[in-house]
N, C-alpha and C positions, 0 to 999 in steps of 0.2 A: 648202236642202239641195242642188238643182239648180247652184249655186255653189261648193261645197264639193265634188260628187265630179267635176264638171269638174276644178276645180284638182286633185285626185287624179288624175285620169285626165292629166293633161296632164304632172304635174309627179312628185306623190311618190310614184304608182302605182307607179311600177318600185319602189322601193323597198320599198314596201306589199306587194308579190309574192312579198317574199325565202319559202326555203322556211320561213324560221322561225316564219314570223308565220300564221297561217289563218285572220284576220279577213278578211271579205271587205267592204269599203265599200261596192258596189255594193247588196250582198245589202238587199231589205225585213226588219228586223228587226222590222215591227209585231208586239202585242203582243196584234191584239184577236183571232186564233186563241184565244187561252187563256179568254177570256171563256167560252168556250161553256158551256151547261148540260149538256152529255153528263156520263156517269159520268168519275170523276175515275179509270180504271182504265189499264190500262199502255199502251193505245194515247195515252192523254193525256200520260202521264207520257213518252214515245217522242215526242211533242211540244215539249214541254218541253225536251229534251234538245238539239234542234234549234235552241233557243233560245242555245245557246254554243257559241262557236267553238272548243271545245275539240277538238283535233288525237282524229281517229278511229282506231280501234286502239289507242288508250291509255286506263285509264281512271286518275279521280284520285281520290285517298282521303285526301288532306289536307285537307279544308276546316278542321278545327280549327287552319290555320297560318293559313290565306288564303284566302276563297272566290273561285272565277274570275266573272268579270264577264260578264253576260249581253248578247249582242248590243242588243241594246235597250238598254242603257243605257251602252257604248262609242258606240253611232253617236249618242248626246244628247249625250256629251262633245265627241268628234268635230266635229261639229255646231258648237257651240258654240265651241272653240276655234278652228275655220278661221274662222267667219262674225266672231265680232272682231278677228279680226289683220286680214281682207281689207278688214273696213269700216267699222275703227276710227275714222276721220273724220268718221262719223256717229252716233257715241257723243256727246249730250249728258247730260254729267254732271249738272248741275245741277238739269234737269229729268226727273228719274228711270229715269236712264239706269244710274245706279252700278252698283245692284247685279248688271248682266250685266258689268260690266268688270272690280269688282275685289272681292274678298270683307274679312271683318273691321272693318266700320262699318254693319251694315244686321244689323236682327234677322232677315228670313226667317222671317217668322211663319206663310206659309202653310206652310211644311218642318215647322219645329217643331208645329205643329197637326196634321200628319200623323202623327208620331211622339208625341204625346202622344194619340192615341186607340191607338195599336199599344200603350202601355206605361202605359196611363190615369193621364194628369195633364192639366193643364193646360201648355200650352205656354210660359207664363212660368216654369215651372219644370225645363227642357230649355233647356241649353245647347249650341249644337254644336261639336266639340271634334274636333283631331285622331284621337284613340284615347284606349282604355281608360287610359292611361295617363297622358295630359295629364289625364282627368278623377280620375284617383285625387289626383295633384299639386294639382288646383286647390282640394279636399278638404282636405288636409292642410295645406297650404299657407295656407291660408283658415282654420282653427280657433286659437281662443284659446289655446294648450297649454303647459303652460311646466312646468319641472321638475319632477323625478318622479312625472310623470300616466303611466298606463301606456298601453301602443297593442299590442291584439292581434289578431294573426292568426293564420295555421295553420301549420304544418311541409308545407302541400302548395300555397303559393303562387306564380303565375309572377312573373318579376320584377316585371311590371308591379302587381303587387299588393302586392309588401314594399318597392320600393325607398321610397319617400313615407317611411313610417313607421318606416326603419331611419335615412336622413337625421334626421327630426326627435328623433330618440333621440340623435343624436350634434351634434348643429347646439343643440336645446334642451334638452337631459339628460334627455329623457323615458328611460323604461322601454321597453323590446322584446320583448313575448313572443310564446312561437307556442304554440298548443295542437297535442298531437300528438294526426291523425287515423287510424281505424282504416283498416286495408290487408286485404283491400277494405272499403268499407264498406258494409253491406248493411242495417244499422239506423239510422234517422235518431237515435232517444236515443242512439243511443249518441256522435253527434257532438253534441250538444246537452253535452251531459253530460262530452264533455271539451273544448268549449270554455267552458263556466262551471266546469270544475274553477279554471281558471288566474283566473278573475276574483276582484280585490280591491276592496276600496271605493276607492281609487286609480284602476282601467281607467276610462278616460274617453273611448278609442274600440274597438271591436271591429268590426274590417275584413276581411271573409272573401271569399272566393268564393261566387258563387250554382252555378255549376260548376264544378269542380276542372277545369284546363286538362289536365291530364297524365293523369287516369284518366278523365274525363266524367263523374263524381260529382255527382248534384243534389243538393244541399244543401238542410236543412229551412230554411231561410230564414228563413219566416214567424214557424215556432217561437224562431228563433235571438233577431229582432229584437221579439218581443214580450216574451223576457227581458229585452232588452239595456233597451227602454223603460220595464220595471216597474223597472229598477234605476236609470234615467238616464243608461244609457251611448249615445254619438253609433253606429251602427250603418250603416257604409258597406260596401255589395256590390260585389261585383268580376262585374260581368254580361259580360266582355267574349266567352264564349261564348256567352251567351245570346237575344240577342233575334235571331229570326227561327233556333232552332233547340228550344227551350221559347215555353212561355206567361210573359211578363213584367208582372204588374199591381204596379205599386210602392204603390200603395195599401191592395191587400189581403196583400200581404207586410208593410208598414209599417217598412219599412227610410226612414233619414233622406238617405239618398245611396247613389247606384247609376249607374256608369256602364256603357258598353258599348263594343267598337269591331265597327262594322257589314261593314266589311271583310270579316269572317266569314260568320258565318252568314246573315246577307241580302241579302250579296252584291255589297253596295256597291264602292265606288272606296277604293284606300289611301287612306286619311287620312279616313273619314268615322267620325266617334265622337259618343257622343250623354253628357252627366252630367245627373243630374236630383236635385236637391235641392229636397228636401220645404218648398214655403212657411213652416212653423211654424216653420222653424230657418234659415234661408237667410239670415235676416237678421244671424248672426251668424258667418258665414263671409266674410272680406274677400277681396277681387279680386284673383289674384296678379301676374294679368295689366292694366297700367293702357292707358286710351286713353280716348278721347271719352267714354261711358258707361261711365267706371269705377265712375259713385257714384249709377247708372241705379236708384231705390228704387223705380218703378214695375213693371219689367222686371227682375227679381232675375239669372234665366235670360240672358237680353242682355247685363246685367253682366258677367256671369263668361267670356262669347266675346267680349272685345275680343282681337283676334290680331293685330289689324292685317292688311295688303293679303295675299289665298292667292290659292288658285288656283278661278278662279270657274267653267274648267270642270270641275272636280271638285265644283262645286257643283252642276251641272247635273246631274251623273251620281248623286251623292249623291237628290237629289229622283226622277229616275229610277228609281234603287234599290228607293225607298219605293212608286212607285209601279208595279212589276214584282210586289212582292212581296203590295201589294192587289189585283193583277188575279187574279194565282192566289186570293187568298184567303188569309187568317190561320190558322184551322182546317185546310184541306186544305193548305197550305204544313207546317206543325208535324206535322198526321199523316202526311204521307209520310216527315218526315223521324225519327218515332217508328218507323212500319211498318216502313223498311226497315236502324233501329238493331236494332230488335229480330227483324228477320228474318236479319239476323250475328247475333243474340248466340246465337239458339235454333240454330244450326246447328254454331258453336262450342262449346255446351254436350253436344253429341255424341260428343265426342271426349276422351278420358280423357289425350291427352298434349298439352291445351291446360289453361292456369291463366291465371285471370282476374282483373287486378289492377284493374280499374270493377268496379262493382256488377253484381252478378247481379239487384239487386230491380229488379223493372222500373219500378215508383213513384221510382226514384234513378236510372235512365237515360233515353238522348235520341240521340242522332244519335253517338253516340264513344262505342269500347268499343277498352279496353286490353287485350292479353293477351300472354301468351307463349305461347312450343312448345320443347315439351323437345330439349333436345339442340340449340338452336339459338339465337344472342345476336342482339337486337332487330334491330342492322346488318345481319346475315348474314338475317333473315328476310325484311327490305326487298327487299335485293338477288335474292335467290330470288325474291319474287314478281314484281320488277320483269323481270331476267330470261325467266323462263317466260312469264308473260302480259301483263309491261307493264301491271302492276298497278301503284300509289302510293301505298302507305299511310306511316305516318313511324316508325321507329322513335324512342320517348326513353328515354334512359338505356341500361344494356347489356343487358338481359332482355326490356323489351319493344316491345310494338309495337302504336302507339295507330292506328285505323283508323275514319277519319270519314266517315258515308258522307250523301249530301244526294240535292234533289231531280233533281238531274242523272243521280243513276247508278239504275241497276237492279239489278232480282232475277237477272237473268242476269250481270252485272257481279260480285258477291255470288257469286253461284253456282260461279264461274271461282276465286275467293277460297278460297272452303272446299272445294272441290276440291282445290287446290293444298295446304292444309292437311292434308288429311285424308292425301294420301299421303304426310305427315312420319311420320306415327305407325308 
């Protein structure tokens, strides 16, 4: 470390300074502040926040795009990227050097082991993946499907959740359908109910979302895939909002595939994504991607991340991530970010010229809630609030405006929000 901000200090520092960036190298980003036993109340949470170099005076309300990376686990990439380029001559590969040099031939089974207790599996059944998306592909891509099997999803999917399965509809002449879901949806039957409307003895995968990217909709999952199982249909979840913003047990959901990209809500570095296909079936999903352990039948999970040579400090940062997000804790991580969806949502339900296209049940919400304001198109709401308070939330589509709020921001953050709101009316 002492290596690494020297050369900073001597060389990229000026640059590192510019006013655009507010990461501070020098700064201790340790993490064992957050260990503490105190109550987990807003002077913690006011700690926490301290934890990212997120420019002050601004706040961000996008995490459903991208969640920003917490000091702790930039200075481990950091870190890690200066000390092999400076002392790459003392990289022996051979003798178990690889896996800090170059990533895509090494399982990282302590990583995978971390994240198979966060989302209970076994770690042979976690592959690590760019994103939500490479793991939908490697999914699709991997099942036996050939003409006229059907492949359903929803009328509320992001791309990363239909491109897979509109390809294979036109590439092998499968079927494409979507079940259309209710708007908002506030009854879990009632989506149970119209995604087995559309099912025939034909559907042979039903690939949904566990949360709707665009309203924050949790999805009855468990129900979903416990039909899909009594009838034999493959049951792949689109988690890529999910993990480290809900509770993800793929066991007791009993979905046969579920990816995610951590990016999001746990905070991770781009490109950190997890897929986890259930042992009973995995053996009949082929490797889209080949390399060294393409036909690994000990290591199913391994199998399917051959990527060849990435970026190993993003590995570093990745493992970081996981371990940021057990220091706060599982439980008080997921309930803050419950607390303060649902401290928007109750504040927004105040106001008579707010309509709400997420669920009002609070059993269907999490960290993202969509709404509009009358008299006002989702862009032009952005912009207002971006204006006035240097608020960030994302408008999608032309009406509304989906607003993600995590453990970085506050009740007084919020507060400034529904302020600004309340005087539309």
């Amino acid at each position: 470390m002492s290596q690494r901000r020297k050369f900073l200090k001597q060389g990229a520092a000026a640059m590192m300074s510019l006013p655009l960036l507010s990461f501070d190298p020098k700064k201790d980003w340790s993490i064992a502040p957050l260990q503490t036993n105190a109550p987990k109340d807003e002077a913690y949470w006011q700690m926490v926040r301290k934890q990212f170099p997120l420019k002050e005076g601004q706040t961000y309300f996008n995490n459903g795009t991208m969640g920003p990376t917490p000091g702790y686990v930039l200075d481990k990439m950091f870190d890690h990227m200066m000390h092999w380029n400076v002392d790459a001559a003392t990289v022996d590969y051979k003798n178990g050097s690889g896996p800090v040099l170059l990533t895509g031939y090494f399982p990282y089974e302590e990583l995978r082991t971390k994240l198979g207790k966060i989302i209970n599996c076994d770690f042979k059944e976690i592959s690590l993946t760019q994103n939500a998306t490479f793991g939908m592909n490697y999914v699709g891509m991997g099942l036996n499907l050939k003409k006229g099997d059907e492949l359903l999803n929803t009328n509320q999917e992001h791309g990363g959740g239909f491109g897979a399965w509109q390809l294979l509809a036109k590439r092998k002449g499968c079927v494409y359908k979507q079940a259309t879901m209710p708007e908002p949806a506030n009854d879990p039957q009632e989506i149970v109910d119209a995604i087995f409307k559309e099912v025939t003895p034909k559907t042979k995968v039903i690939a949904v979302p566990h949360i709707i990217s665009g309203f924050g909709t949790v999805m009855p999952v468990k129900e979903i895939c416990a039909e899909a199982k009594k009838r034999g249909i493959f049951s792949v979840l689109d988690g890529a909002q999910c993990v480290g913003q809900v509770p993800v047990d793929v066991k007791d959901i009993g979905c046969d595939a579920y990816y995610s990209s951590l990016h999001k809500w746990l905070l991770a570095p781009s490109g950190s994504g997890l897929l986890y296909i259930n042992k009973d079936v995995v053996g009949d999903i082929w490797t889209t991607i080949a390399s060294y352990n393409w036909d690994n039948q000990d290591d199913h999970g391994f199998r399917l991340m051959q990527n060849g040579t990435g970026n190993a400090g993003l590995m570093a940062g990745y493992d970081a991530a996981v371990d940021f997000f057990n220091t706060i804790g599982h439980d008080v991580w997921l309930g803050r970010v419950k607390e303060l969806g649902k401290y928007l949502r109750d504040g927004l339900k105040e106001m008579k010229h707010v309509t709400f296209y997420s669920s009002t049940n609070e059993d269907m919400a999490a960290g993202i809630t969509t709404y509009g304001v009358v008299g006002m198109s989702g862009p032009e709401l952005q912009k207002y609030m971006w204006e006035k308070e240097r608020l960030q939330p994302r408008s999608v589509g032309a009406e509304m405006l989906r607003h993600s709020v995590h453990i970085y921001n506050s009740k007084e953050e919020i507060d400034r929000a529904l302020k600004l709101i309340e005087g539309l009316g």
